[in-house]
MMTF fields as JSON, N, C-alpha, C and O atoms, coordinates in Angstrom:
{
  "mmtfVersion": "1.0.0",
  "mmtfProducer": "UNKNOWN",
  "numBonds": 471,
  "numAtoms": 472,
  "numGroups": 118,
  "numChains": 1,
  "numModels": 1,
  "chainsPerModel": [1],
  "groupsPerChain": [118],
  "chainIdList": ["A"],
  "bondAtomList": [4, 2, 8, 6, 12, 10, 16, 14, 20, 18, 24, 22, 28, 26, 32, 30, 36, 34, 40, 38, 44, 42, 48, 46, 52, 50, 56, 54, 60, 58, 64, 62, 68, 66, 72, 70, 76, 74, 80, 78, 84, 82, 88, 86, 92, 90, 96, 94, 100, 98, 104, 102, 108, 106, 112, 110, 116, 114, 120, 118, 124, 122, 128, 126, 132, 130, 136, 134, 140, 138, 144, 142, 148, 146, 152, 150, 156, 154, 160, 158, 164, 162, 168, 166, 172, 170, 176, 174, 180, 178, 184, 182, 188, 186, 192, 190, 196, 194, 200, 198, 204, 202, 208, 206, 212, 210, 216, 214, 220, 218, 224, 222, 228, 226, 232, 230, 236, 234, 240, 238, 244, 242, 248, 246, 252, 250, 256, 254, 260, 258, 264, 262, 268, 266, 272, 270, 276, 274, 280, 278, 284, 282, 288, 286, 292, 290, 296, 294, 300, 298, 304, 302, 308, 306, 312, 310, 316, 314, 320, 318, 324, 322, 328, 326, 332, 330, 336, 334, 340, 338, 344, 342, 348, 346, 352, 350, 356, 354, 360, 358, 364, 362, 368, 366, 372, 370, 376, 374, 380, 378, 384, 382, 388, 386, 392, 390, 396, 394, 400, 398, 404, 402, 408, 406, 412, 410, 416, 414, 420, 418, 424, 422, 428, 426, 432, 430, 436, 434, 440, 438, 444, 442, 448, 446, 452, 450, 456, 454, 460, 458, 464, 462, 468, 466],
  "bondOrderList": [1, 1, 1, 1, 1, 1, 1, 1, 1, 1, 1, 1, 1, 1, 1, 1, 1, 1, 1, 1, 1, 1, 1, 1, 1, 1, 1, 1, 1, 1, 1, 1, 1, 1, 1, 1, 1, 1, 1, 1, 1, 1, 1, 1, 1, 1, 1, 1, 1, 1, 1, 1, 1, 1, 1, 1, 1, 1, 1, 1, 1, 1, 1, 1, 1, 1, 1, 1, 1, 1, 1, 1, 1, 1, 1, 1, 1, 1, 1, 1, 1, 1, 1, 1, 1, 1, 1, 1, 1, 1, 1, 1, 1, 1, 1, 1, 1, 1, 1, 1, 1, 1, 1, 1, 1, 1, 1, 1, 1, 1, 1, 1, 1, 1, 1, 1, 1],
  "groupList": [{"groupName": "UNK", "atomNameList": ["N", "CA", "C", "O"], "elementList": ["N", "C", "C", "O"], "formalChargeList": [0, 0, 0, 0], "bondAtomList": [1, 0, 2, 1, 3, 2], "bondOrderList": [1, 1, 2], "singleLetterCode": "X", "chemCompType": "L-PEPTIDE LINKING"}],
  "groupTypeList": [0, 0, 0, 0, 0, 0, 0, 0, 0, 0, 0, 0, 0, 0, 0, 0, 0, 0, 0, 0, 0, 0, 0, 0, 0, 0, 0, 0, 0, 0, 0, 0, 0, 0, 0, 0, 0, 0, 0, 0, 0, 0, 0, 0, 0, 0, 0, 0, 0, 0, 0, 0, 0, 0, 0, 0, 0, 0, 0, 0, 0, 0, 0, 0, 0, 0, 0, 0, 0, 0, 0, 0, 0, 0, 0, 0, 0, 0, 0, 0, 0, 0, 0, 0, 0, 0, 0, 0, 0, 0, 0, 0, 0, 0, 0, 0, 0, 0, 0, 0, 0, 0, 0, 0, 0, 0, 0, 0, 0, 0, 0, 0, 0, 0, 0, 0, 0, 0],
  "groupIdList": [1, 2, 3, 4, 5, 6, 7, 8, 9, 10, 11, 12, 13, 14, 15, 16, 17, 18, 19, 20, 21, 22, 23, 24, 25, 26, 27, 28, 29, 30, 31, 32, 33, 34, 35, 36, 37, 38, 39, 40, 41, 42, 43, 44, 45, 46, 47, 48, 49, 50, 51, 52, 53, 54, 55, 56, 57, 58, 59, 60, 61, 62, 63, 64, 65, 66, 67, 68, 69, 70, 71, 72, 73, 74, 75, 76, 77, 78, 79, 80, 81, 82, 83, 84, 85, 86, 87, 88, 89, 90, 91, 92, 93, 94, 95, 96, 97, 98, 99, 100, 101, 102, 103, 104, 105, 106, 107, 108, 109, 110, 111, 112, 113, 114, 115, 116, 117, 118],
  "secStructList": [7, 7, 7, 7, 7, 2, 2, 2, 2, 2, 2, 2, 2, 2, 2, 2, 2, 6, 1, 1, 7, 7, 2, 2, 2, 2, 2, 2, 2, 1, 7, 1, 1, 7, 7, 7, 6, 6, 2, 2, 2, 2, 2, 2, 2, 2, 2, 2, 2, 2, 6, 1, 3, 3, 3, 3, 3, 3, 6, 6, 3, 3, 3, 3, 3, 3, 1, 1, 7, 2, 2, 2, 2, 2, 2, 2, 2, 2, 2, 2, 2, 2, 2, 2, 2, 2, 6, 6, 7, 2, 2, 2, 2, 2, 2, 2, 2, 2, 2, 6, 6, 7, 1, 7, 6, 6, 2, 2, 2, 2, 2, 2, 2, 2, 2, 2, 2, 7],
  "xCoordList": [92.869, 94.122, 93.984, 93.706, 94.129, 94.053, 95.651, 96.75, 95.032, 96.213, 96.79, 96.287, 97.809, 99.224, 98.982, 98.368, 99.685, 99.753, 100.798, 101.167, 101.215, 102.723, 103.83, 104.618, 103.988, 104.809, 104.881, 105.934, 103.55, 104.011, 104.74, 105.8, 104.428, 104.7, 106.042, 106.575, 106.659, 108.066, 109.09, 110.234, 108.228, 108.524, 108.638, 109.715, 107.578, 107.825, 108.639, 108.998, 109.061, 109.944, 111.059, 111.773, 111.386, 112.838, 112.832, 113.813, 111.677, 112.205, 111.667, 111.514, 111.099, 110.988, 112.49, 112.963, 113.293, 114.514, 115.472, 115.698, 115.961, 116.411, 115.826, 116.755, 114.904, 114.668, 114.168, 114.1, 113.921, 114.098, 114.884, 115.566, 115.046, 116.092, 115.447, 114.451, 116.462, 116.217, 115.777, 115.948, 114.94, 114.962, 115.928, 115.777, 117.041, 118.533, 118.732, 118.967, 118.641, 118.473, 118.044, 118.746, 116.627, 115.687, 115.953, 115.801, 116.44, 116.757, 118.165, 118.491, 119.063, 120.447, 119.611, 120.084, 118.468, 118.434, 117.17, 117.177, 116.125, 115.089, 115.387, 116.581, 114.977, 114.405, 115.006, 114.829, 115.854, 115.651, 114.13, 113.336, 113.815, 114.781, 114.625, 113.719, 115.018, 115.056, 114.269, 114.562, 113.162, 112.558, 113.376, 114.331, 113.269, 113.877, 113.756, 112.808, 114.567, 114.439, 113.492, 113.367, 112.919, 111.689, 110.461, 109.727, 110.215, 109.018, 109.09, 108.0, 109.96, 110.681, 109.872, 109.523, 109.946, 109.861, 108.195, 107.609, 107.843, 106.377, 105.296, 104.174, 106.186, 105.516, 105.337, 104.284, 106.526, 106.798, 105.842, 105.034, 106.001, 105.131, 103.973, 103.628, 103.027, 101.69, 101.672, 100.658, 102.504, 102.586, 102.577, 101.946, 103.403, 102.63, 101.491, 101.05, 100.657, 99.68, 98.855, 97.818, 99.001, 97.857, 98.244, 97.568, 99.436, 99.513, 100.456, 100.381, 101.427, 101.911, 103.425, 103.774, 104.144, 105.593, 104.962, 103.778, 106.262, 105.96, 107.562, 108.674, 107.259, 108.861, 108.88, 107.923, 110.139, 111.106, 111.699, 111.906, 111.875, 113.17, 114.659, 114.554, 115.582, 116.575, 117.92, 118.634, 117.815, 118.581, 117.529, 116.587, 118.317, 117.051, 116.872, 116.44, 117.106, 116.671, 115.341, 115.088, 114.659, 113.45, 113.891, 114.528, 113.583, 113.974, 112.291, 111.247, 112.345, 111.347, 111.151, 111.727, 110.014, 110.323, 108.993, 108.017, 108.76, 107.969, 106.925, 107.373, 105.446, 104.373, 103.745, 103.525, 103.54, 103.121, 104.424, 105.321, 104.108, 105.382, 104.536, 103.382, 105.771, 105.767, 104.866, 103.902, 105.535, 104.208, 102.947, 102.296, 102.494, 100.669, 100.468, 99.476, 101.252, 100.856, 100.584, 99.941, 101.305, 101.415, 99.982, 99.285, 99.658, 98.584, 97.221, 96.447, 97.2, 96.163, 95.701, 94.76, 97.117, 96.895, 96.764, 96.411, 96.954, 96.739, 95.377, 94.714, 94.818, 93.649, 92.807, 91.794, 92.646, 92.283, 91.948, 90.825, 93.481, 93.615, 93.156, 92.956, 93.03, 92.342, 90.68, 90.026, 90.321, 88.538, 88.385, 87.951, 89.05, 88.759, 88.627, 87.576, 89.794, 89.799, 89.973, 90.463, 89.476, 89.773, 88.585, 88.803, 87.554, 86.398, 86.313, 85.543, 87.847, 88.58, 88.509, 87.979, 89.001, 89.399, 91.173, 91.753, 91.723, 92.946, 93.382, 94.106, 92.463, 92.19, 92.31, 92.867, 91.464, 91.718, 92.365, 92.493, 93.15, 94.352, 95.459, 96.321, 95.813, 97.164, 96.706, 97.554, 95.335, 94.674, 95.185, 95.526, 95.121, 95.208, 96.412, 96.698, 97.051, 99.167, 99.443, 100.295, 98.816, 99.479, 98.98, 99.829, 97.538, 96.692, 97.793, 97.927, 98.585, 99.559, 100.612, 101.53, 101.261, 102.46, 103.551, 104.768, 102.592, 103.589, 104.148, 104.721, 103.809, 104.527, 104.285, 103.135, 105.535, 105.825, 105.578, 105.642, 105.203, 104.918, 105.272, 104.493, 107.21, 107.814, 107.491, 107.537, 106.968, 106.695, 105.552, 105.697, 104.386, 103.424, 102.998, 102.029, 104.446, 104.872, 105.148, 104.8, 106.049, 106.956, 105.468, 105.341, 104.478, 103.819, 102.761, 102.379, 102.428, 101.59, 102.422, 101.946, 103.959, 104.73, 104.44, 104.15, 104.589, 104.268, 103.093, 103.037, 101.921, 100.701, 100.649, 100.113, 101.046, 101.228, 102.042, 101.969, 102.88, 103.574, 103.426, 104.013, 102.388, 101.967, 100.836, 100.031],
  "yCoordList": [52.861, 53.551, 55.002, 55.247, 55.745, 57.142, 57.613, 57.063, 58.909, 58.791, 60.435, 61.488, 60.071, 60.94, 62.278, 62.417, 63.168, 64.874, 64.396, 63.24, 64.939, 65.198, 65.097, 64.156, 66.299, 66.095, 65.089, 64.673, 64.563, 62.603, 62.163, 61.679, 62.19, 61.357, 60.976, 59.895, 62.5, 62.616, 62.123, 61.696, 62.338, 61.553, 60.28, 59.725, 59.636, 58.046, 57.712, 56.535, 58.413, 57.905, 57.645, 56.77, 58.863, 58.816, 57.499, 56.845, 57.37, 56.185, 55.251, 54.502, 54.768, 53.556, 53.282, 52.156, 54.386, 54.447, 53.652, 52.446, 54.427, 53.987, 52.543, 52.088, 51.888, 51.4, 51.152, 50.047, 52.229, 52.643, 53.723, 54.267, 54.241, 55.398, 56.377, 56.28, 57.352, 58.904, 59.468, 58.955, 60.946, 61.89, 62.517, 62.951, 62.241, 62.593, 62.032, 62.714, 60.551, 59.607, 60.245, 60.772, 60.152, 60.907, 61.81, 61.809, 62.64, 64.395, 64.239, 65.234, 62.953, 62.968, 62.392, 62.601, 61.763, 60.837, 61.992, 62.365, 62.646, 63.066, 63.663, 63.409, 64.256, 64.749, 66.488, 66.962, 67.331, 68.688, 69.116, 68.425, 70.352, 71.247, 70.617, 69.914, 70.108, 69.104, 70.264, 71.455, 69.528, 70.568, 71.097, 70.356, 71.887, 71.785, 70.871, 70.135, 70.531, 69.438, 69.111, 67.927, 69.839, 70.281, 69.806, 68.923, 70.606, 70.256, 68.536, 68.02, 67.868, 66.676, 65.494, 64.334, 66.365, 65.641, 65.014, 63.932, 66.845, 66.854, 66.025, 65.771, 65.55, 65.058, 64.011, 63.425, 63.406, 61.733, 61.368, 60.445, 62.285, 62.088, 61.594, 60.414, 62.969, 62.311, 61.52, 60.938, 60.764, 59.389, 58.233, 57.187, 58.565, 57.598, 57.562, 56.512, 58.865, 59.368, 58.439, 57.962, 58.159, 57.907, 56.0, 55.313, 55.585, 54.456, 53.944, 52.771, 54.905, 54.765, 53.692, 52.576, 54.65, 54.254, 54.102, 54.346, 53.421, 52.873, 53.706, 53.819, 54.049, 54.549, 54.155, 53.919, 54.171, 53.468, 54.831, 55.674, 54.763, 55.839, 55.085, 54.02, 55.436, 54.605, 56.066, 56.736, 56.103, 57.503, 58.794, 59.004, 59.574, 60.945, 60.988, 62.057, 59.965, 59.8, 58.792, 57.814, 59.055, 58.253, 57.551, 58.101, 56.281, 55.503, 55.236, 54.944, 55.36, 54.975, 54.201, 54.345, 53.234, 52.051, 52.016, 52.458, 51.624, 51.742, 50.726, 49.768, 50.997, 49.92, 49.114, 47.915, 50.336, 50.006, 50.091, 50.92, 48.995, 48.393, 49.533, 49.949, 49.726, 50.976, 50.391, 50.915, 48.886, 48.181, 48.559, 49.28, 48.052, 48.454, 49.351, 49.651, 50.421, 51.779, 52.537, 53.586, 51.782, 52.275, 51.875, 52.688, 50.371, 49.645, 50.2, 50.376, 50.417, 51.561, 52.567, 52.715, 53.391, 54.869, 54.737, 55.772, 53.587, 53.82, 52.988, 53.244, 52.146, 51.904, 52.581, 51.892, 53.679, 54.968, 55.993, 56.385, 56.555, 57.125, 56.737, 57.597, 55.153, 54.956, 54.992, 55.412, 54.796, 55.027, 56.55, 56.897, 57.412, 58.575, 59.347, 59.911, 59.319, 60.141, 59.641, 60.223, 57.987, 57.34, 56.008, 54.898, 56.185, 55.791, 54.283, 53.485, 54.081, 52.876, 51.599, 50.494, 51.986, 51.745, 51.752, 52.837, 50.847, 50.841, 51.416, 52.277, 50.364, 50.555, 52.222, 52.586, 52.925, 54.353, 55.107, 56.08, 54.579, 55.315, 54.831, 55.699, 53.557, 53.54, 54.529, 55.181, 54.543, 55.496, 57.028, 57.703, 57.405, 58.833, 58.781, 59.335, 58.292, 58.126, 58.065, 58.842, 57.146, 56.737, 58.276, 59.016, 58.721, 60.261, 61.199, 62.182, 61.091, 62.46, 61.93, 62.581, 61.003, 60.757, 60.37, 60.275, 60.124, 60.147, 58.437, 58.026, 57.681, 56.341, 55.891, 55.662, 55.639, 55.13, 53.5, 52.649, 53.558, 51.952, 51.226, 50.358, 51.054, 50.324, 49.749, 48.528, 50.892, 50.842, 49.933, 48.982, 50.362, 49.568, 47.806, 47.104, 47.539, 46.406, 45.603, 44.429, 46.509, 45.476, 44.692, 43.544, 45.968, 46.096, 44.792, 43.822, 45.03, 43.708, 42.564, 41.695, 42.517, 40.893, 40.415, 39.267, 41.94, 41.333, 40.756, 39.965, 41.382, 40.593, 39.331, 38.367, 39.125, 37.533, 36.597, 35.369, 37.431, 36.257, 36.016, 35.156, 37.044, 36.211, 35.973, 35.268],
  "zCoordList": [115.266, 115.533, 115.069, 113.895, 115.764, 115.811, 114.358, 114.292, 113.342, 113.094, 113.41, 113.801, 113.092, 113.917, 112.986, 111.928, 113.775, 112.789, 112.147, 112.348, 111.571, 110.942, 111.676, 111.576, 112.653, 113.626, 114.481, 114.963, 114.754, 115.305, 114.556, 114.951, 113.33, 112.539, 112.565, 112.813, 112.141, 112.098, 113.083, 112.929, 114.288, 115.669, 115.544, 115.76, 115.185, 115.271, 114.157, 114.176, 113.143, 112.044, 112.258, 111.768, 113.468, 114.167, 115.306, 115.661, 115.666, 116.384, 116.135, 117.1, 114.793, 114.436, 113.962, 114.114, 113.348, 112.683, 113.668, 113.567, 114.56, 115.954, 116.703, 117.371, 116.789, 117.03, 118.797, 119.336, 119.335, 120.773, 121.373, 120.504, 122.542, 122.568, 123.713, 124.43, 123.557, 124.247, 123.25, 122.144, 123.435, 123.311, 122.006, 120.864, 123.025, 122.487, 121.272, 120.275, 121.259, 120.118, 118.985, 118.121, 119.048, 118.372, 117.288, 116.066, 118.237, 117.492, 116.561, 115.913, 116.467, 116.18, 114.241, 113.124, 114.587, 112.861, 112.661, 111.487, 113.433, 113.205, 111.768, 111.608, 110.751, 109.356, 109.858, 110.981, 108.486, 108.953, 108.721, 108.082, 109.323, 110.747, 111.414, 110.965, 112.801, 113.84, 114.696, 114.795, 115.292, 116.416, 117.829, 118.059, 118.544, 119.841, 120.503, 120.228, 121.562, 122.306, 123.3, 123.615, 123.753, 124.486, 123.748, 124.192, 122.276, 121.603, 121.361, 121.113, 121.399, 120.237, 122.206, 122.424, 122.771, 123.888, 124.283, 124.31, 124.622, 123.982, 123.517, 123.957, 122.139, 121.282, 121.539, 121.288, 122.223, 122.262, 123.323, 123.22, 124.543, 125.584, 124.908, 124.972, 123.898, 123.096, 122.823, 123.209, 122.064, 121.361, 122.422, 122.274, 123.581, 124.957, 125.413, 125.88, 125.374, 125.991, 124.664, 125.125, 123.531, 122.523, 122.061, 121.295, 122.775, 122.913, 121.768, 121.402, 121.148, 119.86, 120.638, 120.254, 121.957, 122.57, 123.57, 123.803, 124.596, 125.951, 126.854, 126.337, 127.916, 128.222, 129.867, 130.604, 130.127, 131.369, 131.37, 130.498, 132.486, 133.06, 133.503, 134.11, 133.31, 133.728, 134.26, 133.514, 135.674, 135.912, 136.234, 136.999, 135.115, 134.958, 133.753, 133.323, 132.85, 131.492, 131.059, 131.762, 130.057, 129.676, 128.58, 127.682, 128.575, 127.418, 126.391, 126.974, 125.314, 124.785, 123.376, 122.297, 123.836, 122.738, 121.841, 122.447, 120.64, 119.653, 120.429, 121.059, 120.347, 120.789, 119.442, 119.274, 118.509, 117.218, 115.958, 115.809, 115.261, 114.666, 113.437, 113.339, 112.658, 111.431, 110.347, 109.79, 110.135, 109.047, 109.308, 108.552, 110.49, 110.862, 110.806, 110.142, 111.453, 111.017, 110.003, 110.053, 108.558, 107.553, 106.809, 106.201, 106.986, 106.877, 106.742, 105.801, 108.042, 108.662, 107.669, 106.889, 108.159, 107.43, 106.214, 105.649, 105.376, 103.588, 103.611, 102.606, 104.388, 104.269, 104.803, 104.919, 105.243, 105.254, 104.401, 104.087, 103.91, 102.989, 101.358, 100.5, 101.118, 100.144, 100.398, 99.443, 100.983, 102.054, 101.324, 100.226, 102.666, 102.561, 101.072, 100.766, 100.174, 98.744, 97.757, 96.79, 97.772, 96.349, 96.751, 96.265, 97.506, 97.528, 97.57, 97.035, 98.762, 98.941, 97.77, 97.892, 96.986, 95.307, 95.467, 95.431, 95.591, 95.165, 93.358, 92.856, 92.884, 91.651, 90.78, 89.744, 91.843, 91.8, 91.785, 91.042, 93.064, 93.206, 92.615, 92.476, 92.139, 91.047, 89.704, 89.095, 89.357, 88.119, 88.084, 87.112, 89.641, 90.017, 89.548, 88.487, 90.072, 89.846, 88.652, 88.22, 87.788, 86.12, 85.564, 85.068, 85.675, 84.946, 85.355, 84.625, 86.353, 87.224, 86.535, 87.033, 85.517, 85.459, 86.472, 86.314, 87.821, 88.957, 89.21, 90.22, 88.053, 88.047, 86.97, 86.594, 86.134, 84.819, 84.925, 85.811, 83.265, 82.774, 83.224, 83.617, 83.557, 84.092, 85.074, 85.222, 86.206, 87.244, 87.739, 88.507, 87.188, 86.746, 86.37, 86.66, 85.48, 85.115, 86.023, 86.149, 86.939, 88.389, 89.386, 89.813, 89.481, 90.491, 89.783, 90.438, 88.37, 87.941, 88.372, 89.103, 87.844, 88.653, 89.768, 90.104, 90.682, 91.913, 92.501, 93.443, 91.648, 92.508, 91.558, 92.105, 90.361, 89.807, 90.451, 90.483, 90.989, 92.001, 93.362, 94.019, 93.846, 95.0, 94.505, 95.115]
}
């Protein structure tokens, strides 16, 4: 799975959010600054073109629906992102986080429960 710029990104956030939609849709939950409506369009097209949405026309409007569900995507991209800069070491990267202060003990604690309980 190919991954997305940013601005996909932001794209599919809005319509994983939505759950399907216009354009129009889109731009009403999208993240500020909201792009123009034109660029917002653009983009989505790419995201058909790269197999992310699927779209129908209904009228003179395009409807477009998510292909890849947000879980997998996320999946992906952090099993990636741990590959790429933490030498696919999970291990690593909770290390990086606790050394940055960017997640307290507590935090830590929950996350040990959780893998004891599954």
């Amino acid at each position: 799975m190919e991954k997305l710029t940013q601005q996909e990104e932001l794209a599919m956030i809005a319509i994983w959010k939505t759950g399907g939609g216009s354009v129009k849709d889109f731009l009403e939950v999208h993240p500020a600054p909201q792009p123009p409506y034109t660029t917002l369009a653009s983009t989505i097209r790419n995201l058909e073109k790269k197999g992310f949405v699927s779209s129908r026309k209904t009228g003179n409007v395009y409807e477009y629906t998510p292909i890849i569900a947000e879980e997998v995507y996320k999946q992906q991209f952090m099993s990636g992102f741990v590959k790429d800069y933490f030498e696919d070491s999970y291990k690593a990267l909770v290390t990086f986080f606790a050394k940055e202060k960017k997640i307290s003990p507590e935090e830590l604690k929950e996350i040990v429960r959780m893998i004891e309980k599954n």
